[in-house]
C-alpha positions as CSV (number, residue, x, y, z in Angstrom):
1,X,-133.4,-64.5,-77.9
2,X,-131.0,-64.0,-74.5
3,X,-131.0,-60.1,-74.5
4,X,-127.0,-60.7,-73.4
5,X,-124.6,-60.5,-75.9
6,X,-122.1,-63.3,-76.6
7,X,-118.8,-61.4,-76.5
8,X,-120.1,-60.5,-72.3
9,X,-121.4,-63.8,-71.4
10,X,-119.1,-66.2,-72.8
11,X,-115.9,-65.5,-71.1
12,X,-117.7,-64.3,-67.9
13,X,-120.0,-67.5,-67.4
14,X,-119.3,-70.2,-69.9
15,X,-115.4,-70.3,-69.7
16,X,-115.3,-70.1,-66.1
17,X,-117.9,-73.1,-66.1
18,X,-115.7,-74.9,-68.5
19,X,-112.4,-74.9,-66.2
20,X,-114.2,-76.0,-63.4
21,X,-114.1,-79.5,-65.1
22,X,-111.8,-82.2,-63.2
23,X,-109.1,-83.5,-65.4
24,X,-105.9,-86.1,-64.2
25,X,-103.8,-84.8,-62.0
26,X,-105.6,-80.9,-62.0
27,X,-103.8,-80.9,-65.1
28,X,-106.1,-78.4,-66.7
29,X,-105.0,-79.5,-70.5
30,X,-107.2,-77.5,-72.1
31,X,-107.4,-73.6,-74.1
32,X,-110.3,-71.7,-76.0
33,X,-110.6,-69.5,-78.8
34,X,-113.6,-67.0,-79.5
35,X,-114.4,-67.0,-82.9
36,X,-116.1,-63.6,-83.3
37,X,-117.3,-64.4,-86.6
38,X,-119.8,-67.1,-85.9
39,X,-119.9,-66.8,-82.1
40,X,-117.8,-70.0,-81.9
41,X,-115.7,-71.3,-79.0
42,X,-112.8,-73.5,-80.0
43,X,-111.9,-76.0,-77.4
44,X,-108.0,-77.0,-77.8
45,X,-105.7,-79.5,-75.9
46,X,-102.8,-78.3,-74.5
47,X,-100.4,-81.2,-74.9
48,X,-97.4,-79.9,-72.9
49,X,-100.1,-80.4,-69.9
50,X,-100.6,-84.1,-70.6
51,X,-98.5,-86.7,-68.7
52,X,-95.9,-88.4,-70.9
53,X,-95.7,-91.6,-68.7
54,X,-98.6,-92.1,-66.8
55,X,-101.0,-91.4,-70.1
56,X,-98.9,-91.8,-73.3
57,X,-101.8,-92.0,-76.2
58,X,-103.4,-89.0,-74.2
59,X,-106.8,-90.7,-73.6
60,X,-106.9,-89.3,-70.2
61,X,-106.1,-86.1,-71.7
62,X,-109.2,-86.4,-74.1
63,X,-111.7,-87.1,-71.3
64,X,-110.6,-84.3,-69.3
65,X,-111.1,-82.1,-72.2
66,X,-114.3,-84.0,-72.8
67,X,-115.6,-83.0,-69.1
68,X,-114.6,-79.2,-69.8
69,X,-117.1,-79.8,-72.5
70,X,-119.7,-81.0,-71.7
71,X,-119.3,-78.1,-68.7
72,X,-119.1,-75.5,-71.4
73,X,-122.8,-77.1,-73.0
74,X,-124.1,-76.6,-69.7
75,X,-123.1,-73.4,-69.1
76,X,-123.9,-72.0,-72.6
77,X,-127.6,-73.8,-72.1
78,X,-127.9,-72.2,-68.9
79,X,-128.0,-68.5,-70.5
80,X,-130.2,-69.5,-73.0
81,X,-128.4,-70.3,-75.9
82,X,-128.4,-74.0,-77.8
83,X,-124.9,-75.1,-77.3
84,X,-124.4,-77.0,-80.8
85,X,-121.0,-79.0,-80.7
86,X,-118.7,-80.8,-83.5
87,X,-116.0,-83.2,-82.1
88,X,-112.6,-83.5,-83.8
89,X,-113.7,-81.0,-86.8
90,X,-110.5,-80.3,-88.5
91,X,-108.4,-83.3,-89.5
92,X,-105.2,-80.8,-90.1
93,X,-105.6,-79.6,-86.5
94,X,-105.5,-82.5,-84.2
95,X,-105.2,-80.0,-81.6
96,X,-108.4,-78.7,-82.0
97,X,-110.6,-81.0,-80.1
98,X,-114.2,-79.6,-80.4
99,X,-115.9,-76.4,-81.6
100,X,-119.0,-75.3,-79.7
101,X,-121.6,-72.1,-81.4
102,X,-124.0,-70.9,-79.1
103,X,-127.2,-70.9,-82.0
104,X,-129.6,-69.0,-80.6
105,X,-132.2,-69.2,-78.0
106,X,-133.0,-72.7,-76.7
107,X,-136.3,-74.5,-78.4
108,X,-135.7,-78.2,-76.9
109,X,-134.3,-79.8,-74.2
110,X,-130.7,-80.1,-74.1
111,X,-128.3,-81.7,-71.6
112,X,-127.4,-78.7,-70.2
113,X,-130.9,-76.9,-69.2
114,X,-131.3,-78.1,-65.8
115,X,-130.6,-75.2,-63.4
116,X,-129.8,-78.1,-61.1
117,X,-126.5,-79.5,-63.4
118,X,-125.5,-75.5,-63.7
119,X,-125.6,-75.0,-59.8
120,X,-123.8,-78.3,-59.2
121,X,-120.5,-77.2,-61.2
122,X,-118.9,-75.3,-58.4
123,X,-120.3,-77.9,-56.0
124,X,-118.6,-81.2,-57.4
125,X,-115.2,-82.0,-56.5
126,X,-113.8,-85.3,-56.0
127,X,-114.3,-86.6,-52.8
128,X,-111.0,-88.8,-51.8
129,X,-112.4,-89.5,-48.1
130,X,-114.5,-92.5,-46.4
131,X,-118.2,-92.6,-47.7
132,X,-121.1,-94.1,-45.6
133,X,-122.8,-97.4,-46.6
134,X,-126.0,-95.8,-47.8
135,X,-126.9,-97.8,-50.8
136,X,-128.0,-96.4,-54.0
137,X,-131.0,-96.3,-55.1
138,X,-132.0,-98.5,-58.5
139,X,-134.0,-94.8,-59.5
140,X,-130.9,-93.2,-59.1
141,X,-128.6,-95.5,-60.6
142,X,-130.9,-95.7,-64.0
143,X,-130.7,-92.2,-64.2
144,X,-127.2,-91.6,-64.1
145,X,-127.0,-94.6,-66.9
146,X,-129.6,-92.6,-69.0
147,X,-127.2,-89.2,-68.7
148,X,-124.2,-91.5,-69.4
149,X,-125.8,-93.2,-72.6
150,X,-127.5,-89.7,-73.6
151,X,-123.5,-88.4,-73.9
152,X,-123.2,-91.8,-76.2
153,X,-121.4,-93.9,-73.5
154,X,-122.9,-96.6,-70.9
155,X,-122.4,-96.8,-67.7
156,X,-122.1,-100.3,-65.7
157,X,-122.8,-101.4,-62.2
158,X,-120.7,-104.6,-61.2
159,X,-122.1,-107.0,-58.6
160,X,-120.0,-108.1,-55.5
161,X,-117.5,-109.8,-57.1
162,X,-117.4,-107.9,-60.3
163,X,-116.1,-105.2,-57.6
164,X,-113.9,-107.2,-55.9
165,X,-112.4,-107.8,-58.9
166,X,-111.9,-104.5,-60.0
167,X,-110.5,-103.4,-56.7
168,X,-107.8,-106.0,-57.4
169,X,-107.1,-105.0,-60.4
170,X,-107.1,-101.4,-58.9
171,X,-104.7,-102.3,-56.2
172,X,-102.3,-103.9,-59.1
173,X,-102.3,-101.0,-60.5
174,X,-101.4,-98.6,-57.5
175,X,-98.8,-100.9,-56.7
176,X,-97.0,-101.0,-60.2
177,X,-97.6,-96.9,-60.0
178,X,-95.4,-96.7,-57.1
179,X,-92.9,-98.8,-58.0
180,X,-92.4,-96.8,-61.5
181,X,-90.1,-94.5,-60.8
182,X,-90.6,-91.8,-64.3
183,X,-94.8,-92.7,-63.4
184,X,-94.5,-92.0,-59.4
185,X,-91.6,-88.9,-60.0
186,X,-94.8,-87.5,-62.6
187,X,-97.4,-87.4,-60.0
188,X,-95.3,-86.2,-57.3
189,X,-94.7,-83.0,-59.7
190,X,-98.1,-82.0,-59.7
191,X,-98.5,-82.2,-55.9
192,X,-98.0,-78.6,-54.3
193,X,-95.3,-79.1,-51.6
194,X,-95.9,-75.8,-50.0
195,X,-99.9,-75.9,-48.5
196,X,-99.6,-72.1,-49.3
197,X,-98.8,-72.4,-53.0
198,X,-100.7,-69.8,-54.9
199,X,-100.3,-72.5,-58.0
200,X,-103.3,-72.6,-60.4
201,X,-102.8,-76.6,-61.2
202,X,-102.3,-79.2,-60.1
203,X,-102.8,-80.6,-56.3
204,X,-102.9,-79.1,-52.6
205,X,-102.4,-81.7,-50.0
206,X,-105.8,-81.1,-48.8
207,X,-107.2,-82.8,-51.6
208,X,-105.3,-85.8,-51.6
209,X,-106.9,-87.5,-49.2
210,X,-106.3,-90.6,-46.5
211,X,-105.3,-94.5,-47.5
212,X,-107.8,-97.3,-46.4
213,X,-106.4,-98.3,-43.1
214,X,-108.0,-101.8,-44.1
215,X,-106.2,-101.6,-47.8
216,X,-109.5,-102.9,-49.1
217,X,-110.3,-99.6,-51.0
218,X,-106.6,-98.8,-53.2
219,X,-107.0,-95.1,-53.0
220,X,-104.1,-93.2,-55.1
221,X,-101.5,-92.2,-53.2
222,X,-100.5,-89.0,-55.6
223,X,-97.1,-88.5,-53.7
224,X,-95.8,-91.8,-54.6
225,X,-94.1,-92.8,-51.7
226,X,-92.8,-96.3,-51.4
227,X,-94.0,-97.2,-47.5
228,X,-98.0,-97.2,-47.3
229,X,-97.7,-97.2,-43.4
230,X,-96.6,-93.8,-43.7
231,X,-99.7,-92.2,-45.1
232,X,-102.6,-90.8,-43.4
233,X,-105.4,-93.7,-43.2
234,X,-108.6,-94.2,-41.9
235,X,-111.4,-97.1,-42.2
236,X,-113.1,-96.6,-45.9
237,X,-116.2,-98.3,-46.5
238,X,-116.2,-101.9,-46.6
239,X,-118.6,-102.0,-49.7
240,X,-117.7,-99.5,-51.7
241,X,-120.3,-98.6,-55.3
242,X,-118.3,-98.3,-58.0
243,X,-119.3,-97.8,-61.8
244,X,-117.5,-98.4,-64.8
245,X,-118.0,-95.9,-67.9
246,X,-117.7,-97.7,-70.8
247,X,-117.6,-97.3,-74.9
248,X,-118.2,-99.4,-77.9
249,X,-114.6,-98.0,-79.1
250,X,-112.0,-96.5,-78.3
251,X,-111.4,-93.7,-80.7
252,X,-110.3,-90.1,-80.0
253,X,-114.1,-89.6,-80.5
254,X,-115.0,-91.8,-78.6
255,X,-112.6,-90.3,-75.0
256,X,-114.6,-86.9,-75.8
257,X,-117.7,-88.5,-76.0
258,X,-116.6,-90.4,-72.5
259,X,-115.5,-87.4,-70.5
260,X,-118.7,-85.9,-70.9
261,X,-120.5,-88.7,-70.3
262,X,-118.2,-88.8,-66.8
263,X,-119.4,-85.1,-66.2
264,X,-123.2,-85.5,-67.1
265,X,-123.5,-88.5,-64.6
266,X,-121.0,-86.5,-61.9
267,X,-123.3,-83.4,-62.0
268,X,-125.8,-85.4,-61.8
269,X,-124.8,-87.7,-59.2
270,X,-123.8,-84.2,-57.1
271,X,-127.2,-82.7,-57.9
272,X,-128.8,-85.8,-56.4
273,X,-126.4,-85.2,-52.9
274,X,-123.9,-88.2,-54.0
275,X,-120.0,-87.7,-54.0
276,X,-117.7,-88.9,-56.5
277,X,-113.5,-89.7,-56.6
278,X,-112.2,-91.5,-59.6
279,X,-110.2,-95.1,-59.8
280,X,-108.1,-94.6,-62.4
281,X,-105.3,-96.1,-61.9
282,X,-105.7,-99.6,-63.7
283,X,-106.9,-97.7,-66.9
284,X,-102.9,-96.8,-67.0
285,X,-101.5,-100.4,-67.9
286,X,-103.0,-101.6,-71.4
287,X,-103.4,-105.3,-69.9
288,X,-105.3,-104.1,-66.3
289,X,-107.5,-101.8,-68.5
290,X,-108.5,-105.1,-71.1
291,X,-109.4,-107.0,-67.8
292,X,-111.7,-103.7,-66.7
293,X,-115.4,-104.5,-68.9
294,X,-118.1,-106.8,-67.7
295,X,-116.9,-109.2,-69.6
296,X,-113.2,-109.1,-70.6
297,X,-112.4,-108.1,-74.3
298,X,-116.1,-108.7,-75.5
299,X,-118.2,-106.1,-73.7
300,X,-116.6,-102.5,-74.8
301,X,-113.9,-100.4,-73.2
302,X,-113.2,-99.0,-70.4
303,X,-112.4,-95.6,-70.1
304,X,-113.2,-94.7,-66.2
305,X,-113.9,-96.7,-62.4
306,X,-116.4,-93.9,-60.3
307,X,-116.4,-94.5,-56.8
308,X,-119.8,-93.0,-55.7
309,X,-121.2,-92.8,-52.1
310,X,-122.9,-90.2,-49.5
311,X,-120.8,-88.2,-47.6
312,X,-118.2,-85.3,-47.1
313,X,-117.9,-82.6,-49.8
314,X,-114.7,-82.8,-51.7
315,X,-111.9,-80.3,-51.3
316,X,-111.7,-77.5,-54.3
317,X,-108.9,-78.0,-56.5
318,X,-107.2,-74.3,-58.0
319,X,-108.3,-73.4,-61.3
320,X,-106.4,-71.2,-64.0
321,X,-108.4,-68.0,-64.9
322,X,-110.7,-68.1,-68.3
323,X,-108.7,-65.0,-68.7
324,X,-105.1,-67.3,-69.0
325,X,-106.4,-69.7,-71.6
326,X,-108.5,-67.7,-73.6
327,X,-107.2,-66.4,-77.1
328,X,-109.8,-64.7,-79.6
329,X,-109.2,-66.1,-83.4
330,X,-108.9,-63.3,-86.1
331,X,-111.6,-63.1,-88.7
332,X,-110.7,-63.6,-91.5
333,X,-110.3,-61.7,-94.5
């Protein structure tokens, strides 16, 4: 048994593990409560944090949460405990996304007991600049399936023109974004106009990244402005890897079980020296996101695009303090 006790390494180490999770926009949609009862941490969603326009049945906001899980499993793993997890436990409480009990000291291998998946938490953040054209390795490619299927999700590779197609569609996508005026005034809220701003969501300009001076590669432009030319841009990579995350449905169970999937294979993928940014913007308009699967409305659905590739670190995003979101439950009785 971890000779630490619960109530001074929960909201020291896991909850600080937990927020480093990505999420749309830096929205950080997520809250905790300590059971002190059972040792339980409640994961909630924090709906006034979700974006009304851009992700109106929330599914973004589910695999955010999802990836602040599947943190919160490493982390709890890390200092020895077996993170034991319920999705969706209380129909009454929709709110209440997951529940996760540290049980004990670890007996078996869990997702979470690599030191290497722990260390790479404060090292992954999403990398919106030109990658080299290293290829990936097929070793390295299986494994980040495996730790996407382990998570209950798959993880696909397209071929040449499966990419070219989803860069289309991607590009469609962008291009309807901008054009939205309630989608592109939403993202321009969470952009930080002052590079100062001590803001704790949300996004710095120095994460934001350039535009692919050859518009091969439709990066999102988070600002929303109408005139491409006048963004920042620089050559991308003329053949970019992407990966599509995929599930057999498309459930509230099944986003959870998707934005830890996109975690596992991100730590991963950072652990292995790889750099991630996401292509989400086609999974935004029902009939781009249907066109998104190997092969259209027959092979599962899609739930994220990874760009993946070797090259610079990513820019932190802020983070709220466990201390903000944290709210201990009182036992009952």
């Amino acid at each position: 048994m971890p000779s630490a006790t619960l109530d001074a390494v929960i909201p020291e180490t896991c909850l600080s593990a937990a927020t480093a999770a990505p999420s749309i926009h830096n929205t950080q949609p997520w809250s905790f409560r300590l059971d002190p009862g059972d040792g339980a941490i409640q994961v909630y969603a924090v709906p006034r944090r979700g974006l009304r326009h851009t992700d109106p049945t929330g599914r973004a906001l589910h695999l955010s949460v999802g990836a602040c899980l599947f943190n919160l499993r490493v982390a709890i793993a890390h200092v020895g405990w077996s993170p034991v997890r319920r999705l969706l436990p209380c129909p009454q409480n929709p709110g209440l996304l997951a529940t996760v009990r540290p049980a004990g000291a670890a007996t078996r291998r869990t997702a979470g007991d690599r030191p290497d998946l722990y260390e790479a938490i404060r090292r992954r953040h999403s990398s919106r600049v030109p990658f080299s054209g290293r290829p990936l390795s097929p070793r390295l490619r299986s494994e980040l399936a495996e730790a996407a299927r382990a998570e209950g999700a798959r993880l696909w590779f397209p071929d040449a023109a499966a990419t070219t197609r989803l860069l289309r569609l991607t590009a469609e996508a962008e291009h309807r974004n901008r054009a939205d005026a309630d989608r592109a005034a939403e993202s321009n809220r969470w952009v930080h106009r002052d590079p100062h701003s001590a803001l704790d969501v949300g996004l710095p300009r120095a994460v934001l990244g350039p535009q692919d001076a050859h518009e091969l590669l439709p990066m999102r432009d988070f600002t929303a402005q109408r005139h491409t030319e006048r963004l920042p841009a620089r050559p991308f990579e003329t053949d970019p890897h992407l990966a599509v995350l995929l599930t057999d449905h498309d459930r509230r169970a099944d986003w959870l079980r998707a934005g830890q999937a996109l975690q596992h294979t991100w730590l991963l993928a950072t652990a292995s020296g790889l750099r991630a940014s996401l292509l989400h913007q086609a999974l935004e308009w029902p009939d781009l996101r249907a066109s998104l699967s190997p092969a259209p409305g027959r092979t599962g659905h899609a739930q994220m695009i990874v760009r993946l590739g070797y090259g610079p670190d990513g820019t932190a995003s802020p983070r709220r303090a466990p201390g903000r979101i944290v709210a201990e439950v009182p036992a009952s009785g």
